[in-house]
PDB file of N, CA, C, O and CB in Angstrom:
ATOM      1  N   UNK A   1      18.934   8.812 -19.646  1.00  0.00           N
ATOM      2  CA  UNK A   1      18.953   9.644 -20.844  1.00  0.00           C
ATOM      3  C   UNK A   1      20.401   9.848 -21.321  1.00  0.00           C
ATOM      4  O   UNK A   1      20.641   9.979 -22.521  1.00  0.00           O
ATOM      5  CB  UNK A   1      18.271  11.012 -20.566  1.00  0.00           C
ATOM      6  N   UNK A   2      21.539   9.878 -20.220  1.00  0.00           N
ATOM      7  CA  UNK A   2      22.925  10.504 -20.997  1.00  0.00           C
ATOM      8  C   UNK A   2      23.235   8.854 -20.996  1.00  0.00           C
ATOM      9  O   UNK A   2      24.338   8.440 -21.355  1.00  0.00           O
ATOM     10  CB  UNK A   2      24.293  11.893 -19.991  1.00  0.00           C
ATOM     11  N   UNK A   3      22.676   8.380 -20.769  1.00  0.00           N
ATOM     12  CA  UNK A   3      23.293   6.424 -21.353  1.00  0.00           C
ATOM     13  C   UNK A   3      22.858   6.614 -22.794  1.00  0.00           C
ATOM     14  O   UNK A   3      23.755   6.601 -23.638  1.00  0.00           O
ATOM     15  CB  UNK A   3      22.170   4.545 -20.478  1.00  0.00           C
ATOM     16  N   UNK A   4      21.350   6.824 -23.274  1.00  0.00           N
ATOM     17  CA  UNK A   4      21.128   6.490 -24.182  1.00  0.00           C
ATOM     18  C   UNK A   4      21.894   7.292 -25.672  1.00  0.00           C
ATOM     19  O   UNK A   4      22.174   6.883 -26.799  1.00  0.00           O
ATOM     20  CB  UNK A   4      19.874   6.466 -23.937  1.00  0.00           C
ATOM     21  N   UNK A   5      22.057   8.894 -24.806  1.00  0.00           N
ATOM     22  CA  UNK A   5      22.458   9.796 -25.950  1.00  0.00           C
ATOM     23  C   UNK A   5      24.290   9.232 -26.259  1.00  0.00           C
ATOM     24  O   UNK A   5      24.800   9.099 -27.371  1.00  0.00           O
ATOM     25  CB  UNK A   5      22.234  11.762 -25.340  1.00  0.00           C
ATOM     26  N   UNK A   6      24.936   9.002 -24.982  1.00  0.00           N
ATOM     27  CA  UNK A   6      25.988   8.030 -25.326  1.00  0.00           C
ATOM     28  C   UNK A   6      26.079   6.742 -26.463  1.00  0.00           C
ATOM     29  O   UNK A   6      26.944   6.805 -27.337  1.00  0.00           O
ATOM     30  CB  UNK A   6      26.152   7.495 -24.168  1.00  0.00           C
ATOM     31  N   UNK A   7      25.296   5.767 -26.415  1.00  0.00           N
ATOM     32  CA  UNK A   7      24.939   5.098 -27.262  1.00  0.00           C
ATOM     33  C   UNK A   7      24.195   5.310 -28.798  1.00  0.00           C
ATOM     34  O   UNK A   7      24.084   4.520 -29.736  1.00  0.00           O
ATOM     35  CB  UNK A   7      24.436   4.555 -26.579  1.00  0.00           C
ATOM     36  N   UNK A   8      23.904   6.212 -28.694  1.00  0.00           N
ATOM     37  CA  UNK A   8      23.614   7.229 -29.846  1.00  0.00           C
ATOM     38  C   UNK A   8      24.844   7.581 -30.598  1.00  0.00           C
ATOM     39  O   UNK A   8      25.141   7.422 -31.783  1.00  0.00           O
ATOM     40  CB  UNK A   8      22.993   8.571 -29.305  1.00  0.00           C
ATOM     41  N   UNK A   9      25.575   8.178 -29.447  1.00  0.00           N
ATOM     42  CA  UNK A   9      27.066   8.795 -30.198  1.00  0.00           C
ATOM     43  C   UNK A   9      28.061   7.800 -30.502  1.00  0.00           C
ATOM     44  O   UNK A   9      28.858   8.154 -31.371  1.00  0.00           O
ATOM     45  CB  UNK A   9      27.920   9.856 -29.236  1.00  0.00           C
ATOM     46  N   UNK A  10      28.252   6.497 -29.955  1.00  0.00           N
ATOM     47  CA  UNK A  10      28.868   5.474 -30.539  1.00  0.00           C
ATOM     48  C   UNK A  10      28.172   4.805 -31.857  1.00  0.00           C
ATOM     49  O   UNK A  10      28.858   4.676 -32.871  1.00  0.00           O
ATOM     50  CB  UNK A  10      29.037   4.544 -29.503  1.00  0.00           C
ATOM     51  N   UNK A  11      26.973   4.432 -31.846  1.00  0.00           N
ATOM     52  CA  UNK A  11      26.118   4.270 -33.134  1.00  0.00           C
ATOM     53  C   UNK A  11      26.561   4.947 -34.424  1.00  0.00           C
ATOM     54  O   UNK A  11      26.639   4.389 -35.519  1.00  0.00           O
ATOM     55  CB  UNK A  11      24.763   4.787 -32.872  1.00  0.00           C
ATOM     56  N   UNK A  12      26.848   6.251 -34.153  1.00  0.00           N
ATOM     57  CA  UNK A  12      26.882   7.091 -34.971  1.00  0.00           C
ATOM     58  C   UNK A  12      28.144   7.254 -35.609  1.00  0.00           C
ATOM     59  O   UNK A  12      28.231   7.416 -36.826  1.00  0.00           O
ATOM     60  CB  UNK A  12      26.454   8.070 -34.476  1.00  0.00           C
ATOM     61  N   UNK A  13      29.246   7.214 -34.753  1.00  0.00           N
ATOM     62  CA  UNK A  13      30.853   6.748 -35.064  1.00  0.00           C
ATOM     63  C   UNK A  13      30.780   5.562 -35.504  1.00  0.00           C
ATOM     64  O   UNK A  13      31.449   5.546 -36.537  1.00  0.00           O
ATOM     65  CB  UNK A  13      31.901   6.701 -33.873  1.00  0.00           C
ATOM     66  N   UNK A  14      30.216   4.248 -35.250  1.00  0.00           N
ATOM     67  CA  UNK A  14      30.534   3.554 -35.887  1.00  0.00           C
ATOM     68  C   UNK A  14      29.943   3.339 -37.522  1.00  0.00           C
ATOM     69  O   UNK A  14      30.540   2.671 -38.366  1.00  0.00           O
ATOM     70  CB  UNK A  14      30.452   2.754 -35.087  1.00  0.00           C
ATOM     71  N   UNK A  15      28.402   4.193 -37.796  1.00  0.00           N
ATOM     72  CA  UNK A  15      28.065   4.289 -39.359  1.00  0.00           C
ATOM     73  C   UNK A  15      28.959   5.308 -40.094  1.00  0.00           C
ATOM     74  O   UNK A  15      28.905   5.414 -41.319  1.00  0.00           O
ATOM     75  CB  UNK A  15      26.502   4.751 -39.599  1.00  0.00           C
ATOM     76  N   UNK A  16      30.032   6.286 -39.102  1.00  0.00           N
ATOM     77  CA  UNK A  16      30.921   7.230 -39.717  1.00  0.00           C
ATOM     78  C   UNK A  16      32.177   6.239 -39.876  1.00  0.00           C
ATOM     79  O   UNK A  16      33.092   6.627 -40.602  1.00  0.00           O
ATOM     80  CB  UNK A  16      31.188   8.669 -38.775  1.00  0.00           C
ATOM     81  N   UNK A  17      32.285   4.983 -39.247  1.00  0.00           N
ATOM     82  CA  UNK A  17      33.262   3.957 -39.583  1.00  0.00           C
ATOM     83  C   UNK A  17      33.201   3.721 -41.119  1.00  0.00           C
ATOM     84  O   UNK A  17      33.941   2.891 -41.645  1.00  0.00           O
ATOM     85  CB  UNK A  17      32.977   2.616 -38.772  1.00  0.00           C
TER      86      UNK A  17
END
C-alpha cells in the first residue's frame, strides 16, 4: 500500500510537471 501511494505521489508531480 505505501509502494502504491508513493507511486501515486510521483504520478502526480510529474502531471504537476
Amino acid at each position: 500500500m505505501k509502494f502504491f501511494d508513493l507511486v501515486a505521489t510521483f504520478e502526480k508531480l510529474s502531471h504537476l510537471k
